[in-house]
KOLLO-796201 format. One record per residue (C-alpha): residue in one letter; x, y, z. Coordinates in steps of 0.5 Angstrom, whole numbers, plus 500, padded with zeros to 3 digits. Each point is the difference from the previous one (the first is absolute). Example, Ala and Ser with C-alpha at 12.3 -4.5 7.8 and 13.67 -1.06 7.14 Angstrom:
REM residues 2
{residuo:A&east:525&north:491&up:516}
{residuo:S&east:502&north:507&up:498}
END
This chain:
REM residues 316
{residuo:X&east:646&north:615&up:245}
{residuo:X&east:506&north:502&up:503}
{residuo:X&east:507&north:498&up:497}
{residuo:X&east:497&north:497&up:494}
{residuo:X&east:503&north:504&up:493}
{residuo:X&east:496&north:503&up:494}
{residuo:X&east:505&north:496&up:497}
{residuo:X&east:506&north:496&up:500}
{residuo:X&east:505&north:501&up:494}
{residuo:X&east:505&north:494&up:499}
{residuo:X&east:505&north:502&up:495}
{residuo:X&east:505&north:506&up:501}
{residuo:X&east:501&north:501&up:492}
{residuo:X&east:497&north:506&up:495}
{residuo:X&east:493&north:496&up:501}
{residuo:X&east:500&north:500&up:507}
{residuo:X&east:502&north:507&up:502}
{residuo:X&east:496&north:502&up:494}
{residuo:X&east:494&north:497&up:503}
{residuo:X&east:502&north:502&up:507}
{residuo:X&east:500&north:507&up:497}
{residuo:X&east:493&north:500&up:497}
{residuo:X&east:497&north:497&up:506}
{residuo:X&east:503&north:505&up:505}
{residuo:X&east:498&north:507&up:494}
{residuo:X&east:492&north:496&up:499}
{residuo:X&east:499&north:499&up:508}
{residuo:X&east:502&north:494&up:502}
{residuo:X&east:502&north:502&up:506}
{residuo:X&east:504&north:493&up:504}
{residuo:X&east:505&north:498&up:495}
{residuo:X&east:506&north:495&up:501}
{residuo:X&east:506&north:499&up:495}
{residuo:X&east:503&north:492&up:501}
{residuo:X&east:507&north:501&up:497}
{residuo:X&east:504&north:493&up:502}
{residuo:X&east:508&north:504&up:498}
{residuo:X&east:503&north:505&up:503}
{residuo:X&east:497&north:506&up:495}
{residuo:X&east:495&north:501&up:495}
{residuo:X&east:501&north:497&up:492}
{residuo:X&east:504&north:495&up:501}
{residuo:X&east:499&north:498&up:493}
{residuo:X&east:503&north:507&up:498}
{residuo:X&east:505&north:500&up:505}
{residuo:X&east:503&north:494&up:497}
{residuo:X&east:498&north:498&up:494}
{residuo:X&east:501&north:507&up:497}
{residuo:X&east:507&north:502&up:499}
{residuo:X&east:502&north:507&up:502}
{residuo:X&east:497&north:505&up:495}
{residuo:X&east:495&north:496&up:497}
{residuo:X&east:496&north:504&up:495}
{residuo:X&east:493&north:499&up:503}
{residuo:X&east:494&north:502&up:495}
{residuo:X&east:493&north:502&up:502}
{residuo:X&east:498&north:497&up:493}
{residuo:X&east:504&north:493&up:501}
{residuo:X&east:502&north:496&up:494}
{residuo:X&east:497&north:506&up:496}
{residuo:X&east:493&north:499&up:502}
{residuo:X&east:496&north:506&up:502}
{residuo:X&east:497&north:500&up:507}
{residuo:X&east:496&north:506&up:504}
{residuo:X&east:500&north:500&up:507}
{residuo:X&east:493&north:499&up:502}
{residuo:X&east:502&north:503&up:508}
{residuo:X&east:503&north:504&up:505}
{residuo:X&east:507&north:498&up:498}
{residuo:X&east:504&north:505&up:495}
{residuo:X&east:505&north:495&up:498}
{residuo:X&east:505&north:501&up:494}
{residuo:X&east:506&north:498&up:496}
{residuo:X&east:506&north:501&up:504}
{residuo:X&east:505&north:495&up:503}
{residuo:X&east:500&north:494&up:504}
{residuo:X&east:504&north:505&up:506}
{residuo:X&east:496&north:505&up:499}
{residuo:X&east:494&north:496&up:499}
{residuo:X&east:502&north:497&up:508}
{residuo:X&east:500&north:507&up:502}
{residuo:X&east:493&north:501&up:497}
{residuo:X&east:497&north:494&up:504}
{residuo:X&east:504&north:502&up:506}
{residuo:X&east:497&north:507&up:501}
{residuo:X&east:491&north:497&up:498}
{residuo:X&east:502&north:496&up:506}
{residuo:X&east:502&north:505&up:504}
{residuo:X&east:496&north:505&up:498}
{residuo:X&east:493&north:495&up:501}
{residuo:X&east:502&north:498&up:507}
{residuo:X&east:500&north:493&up:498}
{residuo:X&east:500&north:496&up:504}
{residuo:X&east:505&north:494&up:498}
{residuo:X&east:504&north:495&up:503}
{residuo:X&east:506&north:497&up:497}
{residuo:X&east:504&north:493&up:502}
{residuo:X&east:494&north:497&up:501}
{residuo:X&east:498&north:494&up:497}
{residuo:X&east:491&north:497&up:498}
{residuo:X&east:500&north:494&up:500}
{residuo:X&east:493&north:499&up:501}
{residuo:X&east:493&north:503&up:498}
{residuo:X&east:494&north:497&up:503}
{residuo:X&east:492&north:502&up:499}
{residuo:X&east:495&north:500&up:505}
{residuo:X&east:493&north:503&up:501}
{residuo:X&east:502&north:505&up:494}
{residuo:X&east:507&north:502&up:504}
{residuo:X&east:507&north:499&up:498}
{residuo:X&east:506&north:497&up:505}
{residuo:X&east:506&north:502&up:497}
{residuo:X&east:506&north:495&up:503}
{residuo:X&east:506&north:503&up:501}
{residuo:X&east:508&north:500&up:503}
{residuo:X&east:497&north:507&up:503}
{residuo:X&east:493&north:496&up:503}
{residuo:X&east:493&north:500&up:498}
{residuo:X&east:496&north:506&up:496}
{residuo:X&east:494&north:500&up:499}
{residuo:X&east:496&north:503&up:493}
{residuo:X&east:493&north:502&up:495}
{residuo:X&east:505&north:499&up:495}
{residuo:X&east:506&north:498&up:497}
{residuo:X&east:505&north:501&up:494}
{residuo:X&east:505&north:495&up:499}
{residuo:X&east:505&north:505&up:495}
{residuo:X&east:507&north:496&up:499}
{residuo:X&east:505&north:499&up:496}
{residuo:X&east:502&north:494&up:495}
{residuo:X&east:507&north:501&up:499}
{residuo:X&east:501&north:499&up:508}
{residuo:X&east:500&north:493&up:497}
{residuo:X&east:504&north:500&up:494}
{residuo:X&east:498&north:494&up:495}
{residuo:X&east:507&north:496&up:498}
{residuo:X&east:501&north:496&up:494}
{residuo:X&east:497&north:494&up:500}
{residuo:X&east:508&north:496&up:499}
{residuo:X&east:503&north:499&up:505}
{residuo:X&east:506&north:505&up:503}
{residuo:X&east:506&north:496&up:503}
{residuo:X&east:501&north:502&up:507}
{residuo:X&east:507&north:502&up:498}
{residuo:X&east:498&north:506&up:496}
{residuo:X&east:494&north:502&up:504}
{residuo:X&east:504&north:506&up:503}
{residuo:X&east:501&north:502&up:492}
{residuo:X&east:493&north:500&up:499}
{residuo:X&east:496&north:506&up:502}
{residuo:X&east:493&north:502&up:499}
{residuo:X&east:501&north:507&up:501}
{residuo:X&east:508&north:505&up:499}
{residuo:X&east:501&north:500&up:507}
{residuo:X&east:507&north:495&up:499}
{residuo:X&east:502&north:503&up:494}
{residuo:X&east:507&north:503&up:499}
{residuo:X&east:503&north:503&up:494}
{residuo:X&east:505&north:496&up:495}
{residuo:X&east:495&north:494&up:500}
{residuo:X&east:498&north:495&up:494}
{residuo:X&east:492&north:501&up:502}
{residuo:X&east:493&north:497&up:498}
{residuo:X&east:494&north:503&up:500}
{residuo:X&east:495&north:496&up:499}
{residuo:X&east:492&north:503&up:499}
{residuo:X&east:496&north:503&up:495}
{residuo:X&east:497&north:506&up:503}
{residuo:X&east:501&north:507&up:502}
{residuo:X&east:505&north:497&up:506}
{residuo:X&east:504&north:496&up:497}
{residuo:X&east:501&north:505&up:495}
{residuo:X&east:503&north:506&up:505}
{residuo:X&east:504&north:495&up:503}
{residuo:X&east:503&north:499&up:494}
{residuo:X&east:501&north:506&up:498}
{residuo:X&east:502&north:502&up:506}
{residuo:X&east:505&north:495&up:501}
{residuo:X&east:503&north:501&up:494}
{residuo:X&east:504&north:507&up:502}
{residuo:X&east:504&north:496&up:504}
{residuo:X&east:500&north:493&up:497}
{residuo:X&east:500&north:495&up:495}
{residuo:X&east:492&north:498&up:500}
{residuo:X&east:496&north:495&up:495}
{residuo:X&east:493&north:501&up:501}
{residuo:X&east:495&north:494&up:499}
{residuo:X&east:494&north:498&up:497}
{residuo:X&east:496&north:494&up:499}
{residuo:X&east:496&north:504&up:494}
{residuo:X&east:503&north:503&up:494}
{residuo:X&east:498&north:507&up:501}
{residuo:X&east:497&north:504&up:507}
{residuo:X&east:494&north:502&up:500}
{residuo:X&east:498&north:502&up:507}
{residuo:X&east:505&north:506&up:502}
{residuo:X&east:498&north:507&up:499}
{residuo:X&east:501&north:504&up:494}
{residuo:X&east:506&north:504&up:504}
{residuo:X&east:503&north:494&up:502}
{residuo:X&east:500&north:496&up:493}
{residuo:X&east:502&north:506&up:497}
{residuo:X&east:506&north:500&up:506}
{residuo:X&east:502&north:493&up:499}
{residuo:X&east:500&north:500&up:492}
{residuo:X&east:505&north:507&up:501}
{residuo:X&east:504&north:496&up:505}
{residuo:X&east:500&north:494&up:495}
{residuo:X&east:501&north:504&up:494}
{residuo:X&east:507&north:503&up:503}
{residuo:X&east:502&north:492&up:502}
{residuo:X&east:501&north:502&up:508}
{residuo:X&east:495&north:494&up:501}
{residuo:X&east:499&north:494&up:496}
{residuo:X&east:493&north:497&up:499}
{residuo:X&east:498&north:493&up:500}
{residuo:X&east:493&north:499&up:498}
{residuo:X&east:496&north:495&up:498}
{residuo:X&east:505&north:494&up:504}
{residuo:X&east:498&north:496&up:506}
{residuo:X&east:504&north:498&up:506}
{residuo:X&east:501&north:493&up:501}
{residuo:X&east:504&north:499&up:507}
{residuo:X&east:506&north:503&up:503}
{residuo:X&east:506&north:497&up:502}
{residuo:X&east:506&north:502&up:504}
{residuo:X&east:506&north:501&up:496}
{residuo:X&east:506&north:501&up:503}
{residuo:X&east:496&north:505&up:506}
{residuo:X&east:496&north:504&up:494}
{residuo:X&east:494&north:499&up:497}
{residuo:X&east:498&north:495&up:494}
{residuo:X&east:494&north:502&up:497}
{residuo:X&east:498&north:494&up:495}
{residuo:X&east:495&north:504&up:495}
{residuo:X&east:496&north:497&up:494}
{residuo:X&east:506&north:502&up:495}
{residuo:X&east:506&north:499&up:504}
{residuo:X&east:503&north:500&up:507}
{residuo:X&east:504&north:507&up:503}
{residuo:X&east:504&north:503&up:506}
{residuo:X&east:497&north:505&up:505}
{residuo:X&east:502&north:503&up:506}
{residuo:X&east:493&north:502&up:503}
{residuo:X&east:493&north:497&up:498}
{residuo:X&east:495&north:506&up:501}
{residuo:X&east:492&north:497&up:500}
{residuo:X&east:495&north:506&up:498}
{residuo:X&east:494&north:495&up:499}
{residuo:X&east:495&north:503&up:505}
{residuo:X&east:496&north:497&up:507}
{residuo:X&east:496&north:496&up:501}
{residuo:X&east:493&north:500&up:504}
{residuo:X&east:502&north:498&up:506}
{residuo:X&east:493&north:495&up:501}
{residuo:X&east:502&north:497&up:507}
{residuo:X&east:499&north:507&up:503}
{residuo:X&east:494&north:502&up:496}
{residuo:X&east:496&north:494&up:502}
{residuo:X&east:502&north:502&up:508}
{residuo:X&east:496&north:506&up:498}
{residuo:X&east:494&north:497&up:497}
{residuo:X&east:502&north:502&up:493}
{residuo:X&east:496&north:495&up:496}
{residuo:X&east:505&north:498&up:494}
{residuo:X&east:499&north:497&up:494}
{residuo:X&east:503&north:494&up:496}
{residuo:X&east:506&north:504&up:498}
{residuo:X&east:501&north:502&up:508}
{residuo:X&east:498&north:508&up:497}
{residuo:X&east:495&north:503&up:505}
{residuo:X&east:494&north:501&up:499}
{residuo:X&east:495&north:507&up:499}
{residuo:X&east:495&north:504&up:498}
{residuo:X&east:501&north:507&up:496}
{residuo:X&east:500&north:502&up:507}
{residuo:X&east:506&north:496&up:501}
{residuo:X&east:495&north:498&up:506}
{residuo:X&east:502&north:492&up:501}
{residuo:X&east:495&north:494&up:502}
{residuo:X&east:501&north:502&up:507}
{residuo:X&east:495&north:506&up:501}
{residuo:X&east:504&north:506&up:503}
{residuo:X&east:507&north:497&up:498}
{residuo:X&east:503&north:503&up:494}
{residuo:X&east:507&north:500&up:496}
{residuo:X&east:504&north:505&up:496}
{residuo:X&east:507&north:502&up:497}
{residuo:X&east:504&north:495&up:497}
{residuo:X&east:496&north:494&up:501}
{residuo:X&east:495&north:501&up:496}
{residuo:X&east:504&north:501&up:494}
{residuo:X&east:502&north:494&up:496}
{residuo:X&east:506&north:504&up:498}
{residuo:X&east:504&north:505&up:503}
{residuo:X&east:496&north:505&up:502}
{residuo:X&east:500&north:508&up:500}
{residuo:X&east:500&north:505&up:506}
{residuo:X&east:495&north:504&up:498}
{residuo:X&east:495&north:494&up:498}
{residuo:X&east:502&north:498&up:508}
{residuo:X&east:498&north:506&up:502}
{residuo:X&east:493&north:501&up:497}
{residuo:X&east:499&north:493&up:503}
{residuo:X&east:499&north:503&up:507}
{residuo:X&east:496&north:506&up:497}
{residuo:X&east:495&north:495&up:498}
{residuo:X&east:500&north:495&up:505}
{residuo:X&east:499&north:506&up:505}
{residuo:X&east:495&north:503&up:496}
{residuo:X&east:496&north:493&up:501}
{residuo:X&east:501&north:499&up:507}
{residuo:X&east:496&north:507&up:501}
{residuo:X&east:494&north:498&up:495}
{residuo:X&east:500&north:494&up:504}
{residuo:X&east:499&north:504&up:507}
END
């Protein structure tokens, strides 16, 4: 049995190092940590601005860690640093810039295809993000402004006319945020915003207060046109000008990729689990993000691995 691990975590986010953690504290000694980027929390790293609030209790709800991970509020920063040091300190072992394309089962083993090679395991958690693949609106964006659409602030400059579009915790930091240095409007399909946290309806109700954002609720966008190199937004109530258009409305599923790891999938392209977010394929699990039909919270993630190693070790 040499060279076969305990188990194979795919997935380099809060639940991935999460679980690695519990694994390695709870006495599964053959660990692996699949990362397909270049670092861990790909999603942090490029959909977080820098110093983004990250809550322990996110959206307001209280959560208590059931493991062996002390995590707490802190930034995105500081945040990072934290990941950084579990890996360390745990003696990981993780491998970055390499791809899974490919989980097959065998005699109650698994084979885990990747651009590394192949890696066999008892066990495995499939712990990834959904924003790697951001869900874009369902009009059409004109090829033209495609270098004014953005799905996260990487492009952004100061002094611009600049959209927000989205109705929850994202979409909310982005405006305000933005709003220091621009001319922003966020919007929403629905009159009021029931998804973001307290602190950040609060913040957005202060910053809308003082007029240094405009909000636009309770309005669709129909299509976008290009209108002498910036953007017109043809909303339900009229039609406006923007130079930069910033989508905050989440990630989707990536289902392809989850068939190719034996996760059964439902009618609606969700994944499919017990309370043990063990799936169909007995001794494949998922974690973190994918379980969520929402956006999902760190601390939430991080019990996701507490669980699923507490029952692998039941099982043995």
């Amino acid at each position: 049995m040499d060279g076969i691990y305990d188990l194979i975590i795919i997935g380099g986010g809060p639940g991935g190092i999460g679980a690695a953690v519990e694994a390695k504290v709870l006495g599964l000694e053959k660990v692996l940590l699949i990362e397909k980027t270049d670092n861990h929390s790909h999603t942090i790293r490029k959909f977080y601005k820098d110093k983004k609030r990250v809550d322990k209790d996110w959206q307001g709800q209280a959560v208590e860690l059931e493991g062996n991970v002390e995590f707490v509020d802190g930034t995105k920063e500081s945040t990072l640093d934290y990941f950084d040091k579990l890996l360390d300190d745990e003696s990981i072992d993780t491998r970055f810039n390499c791809a899974v394309e490919k989980v097959k089962k065998e005699d109650d083993l698994f084979y885990v295809s990747s651009s590394c090679g192949e890696d066999r395991a008892h066990h495995i958690i499939v712990s990834i993000g959904r924003m790697g693949k951001p869900n874009k609106p369902s009009y059409k964006i004109p090829g033209s402004l495609r270098t004014k659409v953005n799905f996260n602030l990487d492009k952004c400059s100061n002094g611009e006319q600049i959209l927000v579009v989205g109705g929850g915790d994202t979409a909310v930091e982005y405006a305000c945020e933005l709003s220091e240095t621009n001319d922003v409007t966020l919007n929403y399909r629905r009159d009021c915003l029931t998804r973001p946290n307290p602190t950040n309806q609060e913040m957005l109700s202060n910053y809308a207060d003082d007029e240094a954002l405009t909000l636009k609720l309770g309005v669709d966008i129909a299509s976008l046109e290009n209108e002498s190199g910036q953007i017109k937004v043809n909303f339900s109530d009229g039609s406006a000008d923007f130079d930069r258009i910033i989508y905050a409305i989440g990630g989707t599923t990536p289902s392809d990729f989850l068939k190719c790891c034996l996760v059964t999938l439902d009618e609606d392209g969700e994944p499919i689990f017990d309370d043990n977010y063990e799936t169909a394929t007995k001794g494949m699990y998922v974690a973190g993000d994918i379980v969520f039909n929402s956006g999902g919270s760190i601390a939430i993630a991080l019990n996701h691995g507490h669980r699923i190693v507490s029952h692998i070790l039941s099982k043995s």
